[in-house]
C-alpha positions in Angstrom: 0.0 0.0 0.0 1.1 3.1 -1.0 0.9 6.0 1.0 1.7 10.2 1.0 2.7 12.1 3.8 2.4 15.5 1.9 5.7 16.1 1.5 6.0 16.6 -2.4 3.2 16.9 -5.3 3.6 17.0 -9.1 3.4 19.7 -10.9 3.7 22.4 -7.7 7.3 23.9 -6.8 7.1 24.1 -4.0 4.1 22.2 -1.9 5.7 21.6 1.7 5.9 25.8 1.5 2.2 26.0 0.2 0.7 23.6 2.6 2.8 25.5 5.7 0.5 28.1 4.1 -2.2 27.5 4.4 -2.0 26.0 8.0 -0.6 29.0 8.9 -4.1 30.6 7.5 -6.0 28.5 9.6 -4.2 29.5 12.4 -4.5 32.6 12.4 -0.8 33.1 11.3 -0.2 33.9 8.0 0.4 37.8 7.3 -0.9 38.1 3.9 -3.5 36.5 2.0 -4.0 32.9 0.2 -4.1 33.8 -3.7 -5.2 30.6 -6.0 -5.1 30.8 -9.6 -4.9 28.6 -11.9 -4.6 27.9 -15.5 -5.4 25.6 -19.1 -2.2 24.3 -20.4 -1.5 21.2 -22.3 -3.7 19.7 -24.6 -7.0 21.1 -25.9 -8.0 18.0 -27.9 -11.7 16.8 -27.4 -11.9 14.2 -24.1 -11.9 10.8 -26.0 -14.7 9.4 -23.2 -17.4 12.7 -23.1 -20.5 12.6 -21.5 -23.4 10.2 -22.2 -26.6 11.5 -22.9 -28.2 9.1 -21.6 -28.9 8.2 -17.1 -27.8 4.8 -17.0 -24.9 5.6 -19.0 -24.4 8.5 -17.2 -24.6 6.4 -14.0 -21.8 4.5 -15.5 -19.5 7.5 -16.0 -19.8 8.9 -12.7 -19.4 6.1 -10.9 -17.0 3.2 -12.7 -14.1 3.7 -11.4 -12.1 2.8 -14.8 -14.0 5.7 -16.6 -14.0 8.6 -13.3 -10.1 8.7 -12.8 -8.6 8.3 -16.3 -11.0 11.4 -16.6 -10.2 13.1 -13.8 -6.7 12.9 -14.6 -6.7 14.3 -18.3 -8.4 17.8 -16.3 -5.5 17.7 -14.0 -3.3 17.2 -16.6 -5.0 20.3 -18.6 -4.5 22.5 -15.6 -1.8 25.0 -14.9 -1.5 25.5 -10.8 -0.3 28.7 -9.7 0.4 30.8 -6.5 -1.2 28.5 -3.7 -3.1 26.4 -6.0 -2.7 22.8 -6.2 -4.2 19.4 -7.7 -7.2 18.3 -6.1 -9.6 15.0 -7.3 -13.1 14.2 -6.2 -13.5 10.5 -6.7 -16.9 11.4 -6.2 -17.9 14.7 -8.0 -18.7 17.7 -6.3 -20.9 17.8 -9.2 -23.4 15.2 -7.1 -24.0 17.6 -4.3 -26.4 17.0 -1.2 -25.0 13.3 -1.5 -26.3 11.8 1.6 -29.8 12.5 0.7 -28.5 9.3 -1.6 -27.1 7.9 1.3 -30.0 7.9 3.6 -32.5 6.1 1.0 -33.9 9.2 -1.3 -34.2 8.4 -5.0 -31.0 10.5 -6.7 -30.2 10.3 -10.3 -27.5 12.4 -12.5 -29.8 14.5 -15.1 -28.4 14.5 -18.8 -27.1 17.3 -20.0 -26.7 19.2 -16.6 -24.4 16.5 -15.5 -25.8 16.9 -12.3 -27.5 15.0 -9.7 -31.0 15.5 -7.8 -32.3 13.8 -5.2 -36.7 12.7 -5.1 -38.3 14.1 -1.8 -38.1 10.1 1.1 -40.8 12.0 3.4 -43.9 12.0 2.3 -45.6 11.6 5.4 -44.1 12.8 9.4 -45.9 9.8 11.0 -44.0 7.3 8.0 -40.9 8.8 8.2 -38.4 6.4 7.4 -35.6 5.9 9.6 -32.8 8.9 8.9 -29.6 7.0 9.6 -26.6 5.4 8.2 -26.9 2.1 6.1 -23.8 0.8 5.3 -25.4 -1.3 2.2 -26.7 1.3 0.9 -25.8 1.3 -3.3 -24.3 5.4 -3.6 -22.5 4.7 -0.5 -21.0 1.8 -1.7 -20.0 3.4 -5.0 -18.7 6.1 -3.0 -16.3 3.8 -1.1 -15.2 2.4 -4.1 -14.4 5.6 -5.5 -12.9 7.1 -2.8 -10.8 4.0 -2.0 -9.6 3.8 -5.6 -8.7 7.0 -6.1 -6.7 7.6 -2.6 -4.7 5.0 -3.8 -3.9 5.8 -7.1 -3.2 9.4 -6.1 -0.9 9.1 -3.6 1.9 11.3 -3.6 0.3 12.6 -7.6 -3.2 14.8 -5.9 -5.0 15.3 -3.3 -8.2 13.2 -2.8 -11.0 15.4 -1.5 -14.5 14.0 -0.3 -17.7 14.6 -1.5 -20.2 17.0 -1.3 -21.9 15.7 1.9 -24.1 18.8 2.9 -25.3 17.3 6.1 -28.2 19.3 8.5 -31.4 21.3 7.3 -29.8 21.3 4.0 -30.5 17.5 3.3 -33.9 17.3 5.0 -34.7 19.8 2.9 -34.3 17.7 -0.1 -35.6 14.9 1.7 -38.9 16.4 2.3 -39.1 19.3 -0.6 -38.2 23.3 -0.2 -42.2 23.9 -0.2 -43.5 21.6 2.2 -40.7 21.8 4.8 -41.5 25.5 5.1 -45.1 24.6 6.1 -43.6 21.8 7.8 -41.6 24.8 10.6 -45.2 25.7 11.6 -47.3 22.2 11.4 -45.2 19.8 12.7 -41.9 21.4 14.1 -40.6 19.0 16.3 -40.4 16.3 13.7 -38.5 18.6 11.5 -36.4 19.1 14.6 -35.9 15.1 15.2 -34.7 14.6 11.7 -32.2 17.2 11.3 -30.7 15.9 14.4 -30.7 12.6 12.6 -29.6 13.8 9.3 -26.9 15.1 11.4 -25.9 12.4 13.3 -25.3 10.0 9.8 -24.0 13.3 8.3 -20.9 12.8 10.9 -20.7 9.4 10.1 -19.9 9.8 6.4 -17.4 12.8 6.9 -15.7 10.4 8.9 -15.5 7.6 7.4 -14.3 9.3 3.9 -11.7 10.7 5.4 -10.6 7.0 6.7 -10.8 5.8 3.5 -8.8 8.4 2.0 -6.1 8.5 4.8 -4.9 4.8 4.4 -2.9 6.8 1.2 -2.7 10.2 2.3 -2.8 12.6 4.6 -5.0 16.0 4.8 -8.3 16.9 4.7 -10.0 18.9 1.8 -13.3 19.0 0.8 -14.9 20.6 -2.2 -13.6 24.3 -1.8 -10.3 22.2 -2.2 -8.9 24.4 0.7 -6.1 22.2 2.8 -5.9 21.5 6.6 -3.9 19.2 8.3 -6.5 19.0 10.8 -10.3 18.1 10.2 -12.3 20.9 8.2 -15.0 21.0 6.2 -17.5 23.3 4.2 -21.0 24.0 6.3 -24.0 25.1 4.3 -28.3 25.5 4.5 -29.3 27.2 1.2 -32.6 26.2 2.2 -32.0 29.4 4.7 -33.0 31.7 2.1 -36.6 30.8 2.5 -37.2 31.5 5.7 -36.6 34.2 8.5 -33.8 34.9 11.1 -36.0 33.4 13.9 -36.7 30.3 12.0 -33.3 29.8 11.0 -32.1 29.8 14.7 -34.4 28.0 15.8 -34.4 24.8 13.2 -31.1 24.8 11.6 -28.4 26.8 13.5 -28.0 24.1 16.1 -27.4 21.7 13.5 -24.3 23.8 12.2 -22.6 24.7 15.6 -22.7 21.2 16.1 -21.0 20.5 12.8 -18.2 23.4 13.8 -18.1 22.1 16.9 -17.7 18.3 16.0 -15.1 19.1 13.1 -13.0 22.4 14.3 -12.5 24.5 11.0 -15.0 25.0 9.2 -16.1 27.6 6.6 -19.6 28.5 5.8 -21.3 28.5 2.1 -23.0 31.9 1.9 -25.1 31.7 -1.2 -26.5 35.0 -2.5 -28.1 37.9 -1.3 -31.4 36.2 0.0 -29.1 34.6 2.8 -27.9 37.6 3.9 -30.4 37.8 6.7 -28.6 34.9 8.4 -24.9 36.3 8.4 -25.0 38.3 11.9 -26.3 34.5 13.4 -23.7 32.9 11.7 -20.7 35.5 12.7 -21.6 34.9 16.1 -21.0 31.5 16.3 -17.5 31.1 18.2 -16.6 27.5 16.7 -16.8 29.3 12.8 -14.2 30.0 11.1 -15.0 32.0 8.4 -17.4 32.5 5.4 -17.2 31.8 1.9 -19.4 33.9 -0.3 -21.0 33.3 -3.5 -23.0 36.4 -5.6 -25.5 36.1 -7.7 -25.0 34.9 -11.2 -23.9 37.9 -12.7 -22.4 39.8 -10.1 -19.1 40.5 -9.3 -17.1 40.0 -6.8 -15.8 43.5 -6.2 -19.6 44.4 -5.7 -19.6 43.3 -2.2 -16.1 44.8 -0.9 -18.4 46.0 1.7 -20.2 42.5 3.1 -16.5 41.7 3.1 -15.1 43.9 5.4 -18.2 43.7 8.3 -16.9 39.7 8.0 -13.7 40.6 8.1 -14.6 43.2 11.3 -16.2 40.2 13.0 -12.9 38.2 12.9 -13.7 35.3 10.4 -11.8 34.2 7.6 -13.3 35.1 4.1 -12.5 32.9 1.0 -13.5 34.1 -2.2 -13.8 33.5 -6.1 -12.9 36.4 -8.4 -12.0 38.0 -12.0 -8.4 38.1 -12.3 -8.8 41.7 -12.9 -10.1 42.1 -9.4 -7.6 40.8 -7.4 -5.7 43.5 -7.0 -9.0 45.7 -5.9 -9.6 43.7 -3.3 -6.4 43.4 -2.3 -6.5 46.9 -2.1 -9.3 47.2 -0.2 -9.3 44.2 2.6 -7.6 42.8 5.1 -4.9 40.4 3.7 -5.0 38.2 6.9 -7.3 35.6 7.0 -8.2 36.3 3.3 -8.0 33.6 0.3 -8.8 34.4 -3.4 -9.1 32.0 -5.9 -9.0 33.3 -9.8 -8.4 31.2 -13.2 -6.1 33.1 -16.3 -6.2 32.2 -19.7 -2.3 31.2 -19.9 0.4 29.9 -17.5 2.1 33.3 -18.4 -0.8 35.2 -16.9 -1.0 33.1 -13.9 2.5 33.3 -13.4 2.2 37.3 -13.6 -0.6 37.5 -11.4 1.2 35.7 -8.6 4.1 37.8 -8.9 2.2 41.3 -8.6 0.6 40.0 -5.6 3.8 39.6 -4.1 5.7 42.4 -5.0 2.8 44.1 -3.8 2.2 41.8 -0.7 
């Protein structure tokens, strides 16, 4: 068996330098800010195995094993990595989010042409509910072990094997039950929302863990689908289902749920999706155990739009990871804190990646 200790990585100059990094970011430590960009290089010829158009053989390209990583290894290969950037591969993709909806029973299939999955509401009745918990024969979770175990391996010491896109909380009884009728659900039947959240919850800590053990028979590290590295347990916390309902709600029903995942894991970073979740950022600041906040506009926004959400997260103490322009990098630079403060961007050569990163830190 073949395993990685992190020492060295293909294709990145210098990764025992870049990983110090960014523990010294989660720390607290590091003066200036994370900077990600990355890069096409290599070859732009077609993929030779492209998407089917088709579920079942859709199905099949997701989750076989002998199709996934020959894949995933031709993007890697594409991909220029510069500043703090590094190789990443999700055995299982981040394209397949809210995953342990799968997990726990719910009908989930990958929709052709979106290349994404959805998951069929399990609960169609509080006084039926099936049981919310882990079932270690259950058919995604096995494919997901498979995955996971296969791609640890042949990674090791080559990428970093992140986990999927669990979700975990109010999040996934939300797609249990359906957006619509879980709001009516927080006034008709509240403490069986309650109950299952705190189930969801309970299997949701299961599967963080036991990918991680999976993956760390080959390497060390944890990263999860904002591909950020820890040496110590973190993990991405999110409830887009917040955007539906009001501050007093949110606390009540789903903010336990997500101090418990901060408190459970250690670092952790919170997916703030759009505006309409906006309402929920003072609870969420407050929350000791959080580390920071990643923030996502709204399709056609830009990042530089919001330099002031940035800097009353940045007053409250929490980290602050961000996707941008390369163009904009430099503005918010100029306008925010560098500590505590990543930026990821993409540039259309290596030469422009390369120039980017060396204007940050001239200018650093």
């Amino acid at each position: 068996m073949a395993y990685w200790d992190a020492t060295s990585l293909p294709g990145v100059s210098d990764w025992p330098r870049i990983r110090a990094r960014y523990e010294a970011w989660w720390q607290g430590e590091l003066p200036g800010p994370l900077v990600r960009v990355t890069a096409p290089c290599g070859s732009d010829a077609p993929d030779p195995d492209p998407a089917p158009t088709d579920e079942a053989g859709l199905l099949e390209w997701f989750t076989d094993p002998a199709r996934v990583l020959p894949r995933l290894e031709r993007d890697l290969a594409r991909t220029y990595y510069a500043g703090d950037a590094f190789p990443v591969l999700f055995p299982l993709s981040t394209g397949l989010p809210a995953i342990e909806s799968a997990y726990l029973g719910a009908s989930y299939r990958i929709v052709p042409g979106a290349n994404t999955g959805w998951s069929s509401p399990l609960i169609e009745d509080w006084g039926r509910c099936p049981p919310l918990t882990v079932d270690p024969a259950n058919s995604w979770w096995r494919r997901t072990q498979r995955l996971l175990e296969t791609g640890a391996a042949r990674g090791a010491g080559r990428w970093v094997a992140g986990i999927p896109d669990l979700q975990g909380g109010g999040h996934i009884v939300a797609e249990l039950r359906g957006a619509e009728r879980l709001a009516l659900d927080l006034y008709d039947h509240p403490e069986a929302v309650k109950r299952a959240i705190a189930e969801v919850n309970e299997a949701w800590w299961f599967y963080y863990r036991a990918c991680f053990e999976i993956i760390h028979r080959y390497q060390a590290g944890y990263v999860d689908w904002l591909s950020i590295w820890s040496d110590r347990p973190a993990v991405t916390v999110e409830c887009d289902f917040s955007g539906m309902i009001s501050p007093a709600m949110f606390n009540e029903f789903f903010l336990p749920a997500l101090q418990q995942q901060t408190e459970w894991v250690g670092r952790t970073l919170y997916h703030l999706d759009g505006p309409q979740a906006l309402p929920h950022l003072d609870s969420l600041l407050a929350l000791p155990t959080l580390s920071g906040i990643q923030w996502v506009p709204l399709p056609g926004q830009r990042a530089s739009d919001w330099v002031s959400l940035y800097q009353y997260i940045q007053k409250a103490g929490k980290r602050l990871v961000l996707a941008c322009a390369p163009w904009e990098v430099r503005l918010l630079l100029d306008e925010l804190r560098p500590e505590g403060l990543l930026l990821t961007t993409s540039c259309a050569s290596p030469a422009e990646a390369e120039a980017l990163v060396a204007e940050v830190m001239r200018n650093a």
